[in-house]
N, C-alpha and C positions, 0 to 999 in steps of 0.2 A: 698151615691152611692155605689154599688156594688164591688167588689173588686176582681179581679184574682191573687194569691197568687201563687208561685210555690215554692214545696219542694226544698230545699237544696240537697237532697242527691238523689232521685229520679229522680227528674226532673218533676214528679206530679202536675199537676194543680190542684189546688180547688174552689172555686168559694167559696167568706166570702160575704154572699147577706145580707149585711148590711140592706136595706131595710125591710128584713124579721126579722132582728133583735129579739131574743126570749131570755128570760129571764125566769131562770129555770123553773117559776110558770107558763109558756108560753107552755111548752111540753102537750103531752097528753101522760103520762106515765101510766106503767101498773106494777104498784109497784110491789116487790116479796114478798107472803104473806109467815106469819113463818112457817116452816115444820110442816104439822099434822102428830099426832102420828098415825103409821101403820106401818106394818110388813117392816122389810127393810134391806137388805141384808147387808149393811156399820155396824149396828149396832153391839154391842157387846152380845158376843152368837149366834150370826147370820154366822160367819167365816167359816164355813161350805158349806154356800149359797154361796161363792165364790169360783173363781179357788185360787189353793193354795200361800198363798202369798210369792212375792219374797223380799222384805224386810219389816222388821217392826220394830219400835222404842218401845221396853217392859223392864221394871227393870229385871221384871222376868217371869219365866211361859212360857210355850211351845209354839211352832210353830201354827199357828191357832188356838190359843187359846185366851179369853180375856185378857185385862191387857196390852194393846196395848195405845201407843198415836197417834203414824201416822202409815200405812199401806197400801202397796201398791202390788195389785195385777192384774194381766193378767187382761184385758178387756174381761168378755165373752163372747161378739159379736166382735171380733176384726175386724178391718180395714184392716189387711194385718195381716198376717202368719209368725212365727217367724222359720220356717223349711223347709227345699229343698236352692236350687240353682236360684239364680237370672236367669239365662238361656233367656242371651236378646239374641233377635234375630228379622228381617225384617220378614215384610210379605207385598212381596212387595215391592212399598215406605215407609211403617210402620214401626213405632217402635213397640215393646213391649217386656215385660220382665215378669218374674213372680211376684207376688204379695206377695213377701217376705218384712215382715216388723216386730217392735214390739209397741204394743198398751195395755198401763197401766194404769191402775186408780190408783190413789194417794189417799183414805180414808184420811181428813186433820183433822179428829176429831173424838172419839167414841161417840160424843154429838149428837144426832141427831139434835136438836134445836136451834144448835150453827151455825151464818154464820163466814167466813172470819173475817169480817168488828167486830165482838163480839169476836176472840179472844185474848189471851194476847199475847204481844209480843213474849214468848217463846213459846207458841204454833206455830204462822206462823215460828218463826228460824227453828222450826223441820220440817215444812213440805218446807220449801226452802231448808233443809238440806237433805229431801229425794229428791226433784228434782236433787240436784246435784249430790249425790250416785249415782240414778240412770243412771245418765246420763254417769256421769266416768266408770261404770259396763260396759254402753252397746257399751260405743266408743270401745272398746276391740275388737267389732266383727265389721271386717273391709269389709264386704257390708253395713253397714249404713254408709249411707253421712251426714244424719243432723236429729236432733230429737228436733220435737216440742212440746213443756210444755205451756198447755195451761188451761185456765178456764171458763165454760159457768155457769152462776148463774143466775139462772130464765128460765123458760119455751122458753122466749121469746129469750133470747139469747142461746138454744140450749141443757140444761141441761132437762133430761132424767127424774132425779131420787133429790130428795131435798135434801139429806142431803152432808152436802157440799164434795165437789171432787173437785179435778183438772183431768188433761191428759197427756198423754206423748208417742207418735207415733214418731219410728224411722224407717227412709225413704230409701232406696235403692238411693236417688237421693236427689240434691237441690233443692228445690220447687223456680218457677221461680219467684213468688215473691220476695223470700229472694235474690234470684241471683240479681234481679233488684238492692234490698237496697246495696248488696255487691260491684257489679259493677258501682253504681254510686259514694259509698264511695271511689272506686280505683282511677277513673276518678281524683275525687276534689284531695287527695293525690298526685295522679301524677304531679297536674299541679301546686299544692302550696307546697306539702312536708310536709303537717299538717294533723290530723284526722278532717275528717269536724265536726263530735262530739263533739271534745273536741274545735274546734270553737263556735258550738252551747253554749257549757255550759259557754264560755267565756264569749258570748255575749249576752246572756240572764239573766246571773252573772250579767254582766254591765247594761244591759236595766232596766231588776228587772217585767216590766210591764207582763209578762207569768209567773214569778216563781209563786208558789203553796207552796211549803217547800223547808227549803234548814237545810243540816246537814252537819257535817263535810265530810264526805264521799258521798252523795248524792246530787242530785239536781231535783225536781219536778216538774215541767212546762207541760205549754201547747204549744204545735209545733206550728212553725207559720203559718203555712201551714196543720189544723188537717182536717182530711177528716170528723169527725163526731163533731156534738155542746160535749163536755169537754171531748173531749179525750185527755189522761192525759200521760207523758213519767217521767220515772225514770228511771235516769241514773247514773252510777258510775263515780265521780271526778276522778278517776283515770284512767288511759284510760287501761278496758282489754279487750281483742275481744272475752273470752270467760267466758259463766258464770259460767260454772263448775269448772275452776280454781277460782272462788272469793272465798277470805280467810275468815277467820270463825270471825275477826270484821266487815268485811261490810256488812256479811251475816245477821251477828246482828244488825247493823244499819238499814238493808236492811227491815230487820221485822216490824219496827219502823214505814217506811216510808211507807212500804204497809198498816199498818194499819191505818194508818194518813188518806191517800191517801182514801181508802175507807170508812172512816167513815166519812169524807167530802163529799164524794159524795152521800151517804146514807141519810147525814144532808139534800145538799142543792136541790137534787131530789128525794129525799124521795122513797129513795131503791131500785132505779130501777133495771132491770134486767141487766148486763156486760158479755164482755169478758176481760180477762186480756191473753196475750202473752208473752211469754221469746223470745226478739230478740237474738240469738249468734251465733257465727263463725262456719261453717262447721264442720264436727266433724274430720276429717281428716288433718286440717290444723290448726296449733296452732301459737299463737301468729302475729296475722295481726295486723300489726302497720296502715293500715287503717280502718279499724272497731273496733266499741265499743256496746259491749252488752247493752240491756237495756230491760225495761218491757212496754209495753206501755197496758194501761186500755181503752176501749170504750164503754161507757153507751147507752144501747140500746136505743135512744129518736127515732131515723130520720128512713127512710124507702130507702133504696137501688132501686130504679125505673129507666124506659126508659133512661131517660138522663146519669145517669153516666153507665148505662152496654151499652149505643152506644155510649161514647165517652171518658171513664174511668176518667171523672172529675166529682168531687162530691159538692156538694152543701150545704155549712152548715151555717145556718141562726145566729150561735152567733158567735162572734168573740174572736179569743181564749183570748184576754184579758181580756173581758169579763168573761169570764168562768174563768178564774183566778183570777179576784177579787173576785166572787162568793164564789169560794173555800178558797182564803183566808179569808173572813171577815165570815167563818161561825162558828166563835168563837172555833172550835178544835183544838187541839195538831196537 
């Protein structure tokens, strides 16, 4: 029978229509084929073809030059404008403001051929290691409220250009999204005095039936309550609200479990197209003893239709336990 599930921290209904029950080999996925070789701006010797980069991980050798491992430059279509004055103002009942923001690419490899889920653990520490550069850089400039680090891998899930990237858009505002997850985590705080996360990781520790991997510093599960079939969270045993402060062992743990995480799911739905997200704290407010950073992965399988844009509940046909056996028994690290 069917089952109405609500988030913990939300308040989100999902609908786990058991009836519908799907098992991986059950999707009609639209695998992500390997990069073909063509002209491509990420590439090396190509650094030129970009705006000029504002950091880059190199032994040696100049600024826009090769000999790079991670690289991260301006977006050249950005999203929002990194100059002038927020200048909010009414019109009217209206809000509006200007459209001051900053929108980066993260180049995660000079390999064109290489995804995420292919490289080696010290390759992802560097590019979680430019996320957090970055993000320390731009908390500086205090009209950004929040900056979001994100990853689209396949056509299907939003990615442009093949060779692999991430993103990083910093906001003049909290996106109400995140306002939701914050305000609900203030709520549960308020009325028990505990991070509702770090209850998650208790009791999920304890259940065992959702975890995915679990490391000294980490823990991999699936939510009880996931809006899409194996959307996957990773989260820090420690409770920090923000990811730009995590220290450079979890960072490295951190590497470990990303690559786990997606080479499992590469195994048991054969490559499908994701996004992966950095949940973290406002950029303006440090240390919330009720929120805890985390990353959460969603494999593009399901389709976004009528029912959940008229009633914001969504409908996912495996049940995350499910989906966590899956991902444990797919014989990987």
């Amino acid at each position: 029978m069917p089952e109405l599930r609500k988030d913990p921290i939300t308040g989100r209904w999902v609908v786990i229509s058991t009836d519908r029950a799907r098992r991986p080999s059950d999707f009609i996925r639209q695998p992500v084929p390997p990069p073909a070789a063509r002209l491509c701006p990420f590439c090396y010797g190509n650094e030129q073809k970009t705006p000029p980069e504002v950091l880059a991980y190199r032994p040696g050798g100049g600024a826009n030059q090769p000999g790079w491992s991670v690289r991260v430059v301006p977006n050249k279509f950005p999203a929002l404008g990194i100059e002038g004055e927020l200048n909010r103002q009414g019109e009217g009942m209206y809000d509006k403001m200007n459209g001051i923001g900053a929108h980066e690419v993260i180049i995660e490899t000079p390999d064109h051929s290489l995804t995420m889920a292919e490289m080696t653990d010290r390759q992802i520490e560097e590019v979680l290691g430019a996320f957090r550069d970055r993000v320390n850089d731009l908390k500086k400039d205090t009209r950004f409220r929040y900056i979001v680090l994100f990853k689209n891998h396949g056509e299907a899930a939003g990615a442009t250009l093949e060779h692999s990237h991430s993103q990083l858009i910093a906001l003049p505002v909290v996106p109400k999204r995140v306002k939701e997850e914050l305000d609900g985590a203030k709520v549960y705080f308020d009325f028990k005095e505990r991070c509702v996360y770090c209850d998650i990781l208790r009791q999920e520790t304890s259940a065992g039936v959702r975890v995915v991997t679990e490391t000294d510093r980490l823990l991999v599960l699936q939510p009880w309550a996931p809006r899409f079939p194996f959307e996957t969270w990773i989260l820090p045993k420690r409770h920090e609200s923000h990811f730009e402060q995590t220290d450079a062992a979890t960072l490295q743990n951190l590497a470990w479990a990303m690559r786990s995480t997606l080479r499992k799911i590469d195994k048991v739905l054969e490559h499908p197209p994701f996004n992966f997200i950095v949940h973290s704290g406002p950029l303006q407010e440090n240390h919330l003893a009720h929120y805890h950073w985390h990353i959460e992965v969603i494999p593009k399988l399901t389709k976004v239709a009528g029912f959940e844009w008229g009633t914001g509940f969504y409908i996912n046909p495996t049940p995350p336990e499910e989906s966590a056996r899956f991902l444990r028994e797919s014989g990987l690290a």
